[in-house]
Steps between C-alpha positions, in 0.01 A plus 500: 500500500426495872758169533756594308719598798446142645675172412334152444592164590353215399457245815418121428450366858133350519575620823396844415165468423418351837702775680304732332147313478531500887551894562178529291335228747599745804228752338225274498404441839265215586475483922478751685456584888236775622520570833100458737424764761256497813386818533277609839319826494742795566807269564877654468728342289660253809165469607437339156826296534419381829158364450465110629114455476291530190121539436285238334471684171921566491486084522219468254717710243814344496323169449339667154851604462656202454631164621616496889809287466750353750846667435676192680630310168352733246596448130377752276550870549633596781453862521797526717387308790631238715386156403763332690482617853228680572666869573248670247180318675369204463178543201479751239277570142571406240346531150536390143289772282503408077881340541609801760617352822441756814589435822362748715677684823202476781647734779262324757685159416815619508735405817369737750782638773429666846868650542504618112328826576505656139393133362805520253443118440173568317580841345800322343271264285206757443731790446644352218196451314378667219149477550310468797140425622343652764184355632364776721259481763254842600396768321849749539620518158852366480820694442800329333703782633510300834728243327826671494685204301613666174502171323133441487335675227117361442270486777171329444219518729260281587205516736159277544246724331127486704315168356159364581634142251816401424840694628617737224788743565547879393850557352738791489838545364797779556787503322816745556635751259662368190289159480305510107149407428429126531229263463252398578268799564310530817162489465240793631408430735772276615335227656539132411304193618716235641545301218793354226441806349567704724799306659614501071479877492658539858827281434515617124493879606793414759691353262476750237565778775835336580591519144413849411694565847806348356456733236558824680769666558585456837548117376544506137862653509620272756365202230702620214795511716483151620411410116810684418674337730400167375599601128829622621599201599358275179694740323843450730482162486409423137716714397811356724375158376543629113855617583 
């Protein structure tokens, strides 16, 4: 009874199915881009933007984090970067986690530029990511409030927890309003050797977080619009093509 007010035309174009079979593909996203933060003890947000130098446990991370790859002539996922002429930096990480490619923003090898006071070149890439780890240095507690991009919606922080062996990290995760229960579930405590374990759990929870941000409202209505969108114009054409 609910269709009776509608009118249906049968379409033959095997064209259809595709058209349609890819607006389901634009739901299941497979790479993704998190954005890497350098965090000093009791830094400001341009303070974070602006750092040049790292520590020897920052360096030690992002190689547990994934591949360090030369953008110059890149072929798999980009991530938005330059991999023609160098004007996003010249090396990035990258990873490829159970068939997910992520290329990751690192703000400290991003194109650094003494004029560009508010560092808009790096807040450009980082601000538009989803999720974003912090690797924090000291014992302040960090506040995501000091990021004032509205885009960014999962912060997950990581510092080097006190070891006698092996590094292992403690881990911490805020979320903003709106942004549903996801998995995997920290741990309590929440402290992880440094292991493929660990580095499973880490890029698994960052993945998941991304998706269950999607999911909110802030970013689920602007989704079914763009779907919408999409069907709008299957339907106008298929329909012009039938006439």
């Amino acid at each position: 009874p609910e269709f009776k007010n509608y009118t249906f035309k049968l379409i033959k174009d095997p064209k259809l199915s595709t058209e349609l079979a890819n607006i389901e593909k634009r739901e299941l996203m497979i790479k993704y881009k998190f954005g890497v933060l350098y965090v000093k003890q009791g830094q400001s947000e341009d303070e974070i933007f602006s750092n040049r130098e790292t520590s020897a446990d920052f360096e030690e991370f992002l190689e547990f984090l994934g591949q360090r790859i030369e953008l110059r002539g890149w072929t798999n996922y980009k991530g938005g970067l330059d991999v023609s002429s160098g004007t996003t930096g010249e090396y990035s990480v990258y990873k490829c986690h159970r068939g997910y490619e992520i290329m990751f923003h690192v703000c400290t090898l991003l194109p650094f530029q003494d004029k560009d006071l508010q560092r808009v070149e790096r807040k450009r890439h980082i601000g538009n990511d989803v999720v974003v780890i912090i690797f924090k240095e000291g014992d302040q507690p960090f506040d995501p409030l000091i990021l004032t991009n509205q885009f960014n919606h999962i912060f997950v922080v990581v510092q080097k927890a006190p070891s006698d062996g092996p590094s292992r990290y403690m881990l911490s995760i805020a979320n903003k309003t709106g942004v549903g229960f996801y998995e995997p579930e920290l741990p309590s405590p929440p402290i992880f050797e440094k292991d493929e374990r660990f580095q499973d759990f880490l890029l698994t929870k960052c993945i998941n977080s991304e998706r269950a941000s999607l999911r909110s409202p802030e970013f689920r209505s602007k989704m079914i619009r763009t779907a919408n969108e999409f069907l709008l114009n299957v339907h106008n054409t298929y329909l012009q093509k039938k006439k």
